[in-house]
C-alpha positions in Angstrom: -12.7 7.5 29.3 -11.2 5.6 26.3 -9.8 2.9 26.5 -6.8 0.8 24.7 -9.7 -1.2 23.2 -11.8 1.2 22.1 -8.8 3.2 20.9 -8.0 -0.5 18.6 -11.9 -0.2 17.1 -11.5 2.9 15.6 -8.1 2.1 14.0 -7.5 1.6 10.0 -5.9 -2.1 10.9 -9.0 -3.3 12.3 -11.5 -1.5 9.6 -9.5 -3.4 7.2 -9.5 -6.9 9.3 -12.9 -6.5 9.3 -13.6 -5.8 5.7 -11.6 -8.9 4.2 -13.0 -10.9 7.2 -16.9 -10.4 6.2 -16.0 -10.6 2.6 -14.6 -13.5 3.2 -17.3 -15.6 4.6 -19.5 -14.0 2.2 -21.3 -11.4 4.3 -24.0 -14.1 6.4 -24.3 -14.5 9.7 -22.2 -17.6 10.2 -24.5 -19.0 13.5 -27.2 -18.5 11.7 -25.9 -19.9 8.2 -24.9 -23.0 10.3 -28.4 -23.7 11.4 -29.6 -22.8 7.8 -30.8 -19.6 7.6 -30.3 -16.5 5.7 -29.6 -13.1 7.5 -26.8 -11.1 7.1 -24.0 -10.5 9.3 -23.7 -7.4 10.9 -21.3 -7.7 13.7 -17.7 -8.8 13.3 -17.3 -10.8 16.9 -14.0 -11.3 18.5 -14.3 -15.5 20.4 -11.9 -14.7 22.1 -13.0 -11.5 23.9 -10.7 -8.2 23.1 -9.3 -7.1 26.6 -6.7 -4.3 27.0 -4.6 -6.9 28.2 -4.6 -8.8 25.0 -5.6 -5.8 22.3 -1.8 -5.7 21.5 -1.8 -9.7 20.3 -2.6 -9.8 16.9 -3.5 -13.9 17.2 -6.4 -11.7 19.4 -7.3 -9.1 18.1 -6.8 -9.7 14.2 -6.7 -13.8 13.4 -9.3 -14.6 10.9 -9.5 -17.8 13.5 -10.5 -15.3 16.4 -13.4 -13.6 14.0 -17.0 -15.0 13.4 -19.5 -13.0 11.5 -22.5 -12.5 13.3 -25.9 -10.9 12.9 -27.8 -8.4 15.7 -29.5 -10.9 17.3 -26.6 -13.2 17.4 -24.0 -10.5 18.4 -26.9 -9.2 21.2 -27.5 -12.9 22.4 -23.4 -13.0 23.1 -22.6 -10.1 25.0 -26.3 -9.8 26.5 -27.9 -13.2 27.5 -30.4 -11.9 29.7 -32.2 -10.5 26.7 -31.7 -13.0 24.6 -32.2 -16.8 24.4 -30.7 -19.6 21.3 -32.9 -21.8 20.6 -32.6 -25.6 20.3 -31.9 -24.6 16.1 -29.4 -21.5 17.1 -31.3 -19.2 16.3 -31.9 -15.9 18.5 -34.6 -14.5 20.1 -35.9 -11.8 22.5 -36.5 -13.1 26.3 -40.5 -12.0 26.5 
C-alpha cells in the first residue's frame, strides 16, 4: 500500500527540490565533506524525518534547511544503525 509519503517522492515538486538542492551544495556528501573527504552524494536526506503527518508542510518536506546531501554509506548509517557505525572522523562503515 502507498502511502502519502511515498506518493510525495515520486512527485515533480520534490524531483525538482532535490535537483537545485544537490546542485547547490555542489553534488558531495556533506558528512563526509565536513570531515574532509571526497565522495559524492547520493541520497538527498530529509533531518527532519518525512511522516504522513508532516508530508503536507513544505518547512518539512521541501526547506533547503531540512535537506543534507548524503552519500550510501552515510544515508545507510541514518536510517540503518545496526549495519552501520560513524567513526570518531564521521565517516561510515559496515558493522563486521
Amino acid at each position: 500500500m502507498s502511502t502519502r509519503r511515498d506518493q510525495f517522492y515520486s512527485t515533480q515538486k520534490w524531483r525538482d527540490v532535490r535537483a537545485a538542492y544537490r546542485k547547490s551544495v555542489g553534488g558531495l556528501c556533506e558528512r563526509c565533506l565536513a570531515c574532509g573527504l571526497i565522495r559524492p552524494g547520493r541520497f538527498v536526506h530529509h533531518k527532519i524525518r518525512l511522516t504522513d503527518d508532516n508530508v503536507d508542510d513544505p518547512a518539512v518536506a521541501l526547506a533547503f534547511e531540512n535537506l543534507e546531501l548524503l552519500c550510501v554509506d552515510c544515508h545507510a548509517a541514518e536510517h540503518d544503525s545496526h549495519r552501520y557505525v560513524i567513526d570518531a572522523n564521521g565517516g561510515c562503515h559496515a558493522k563486521r
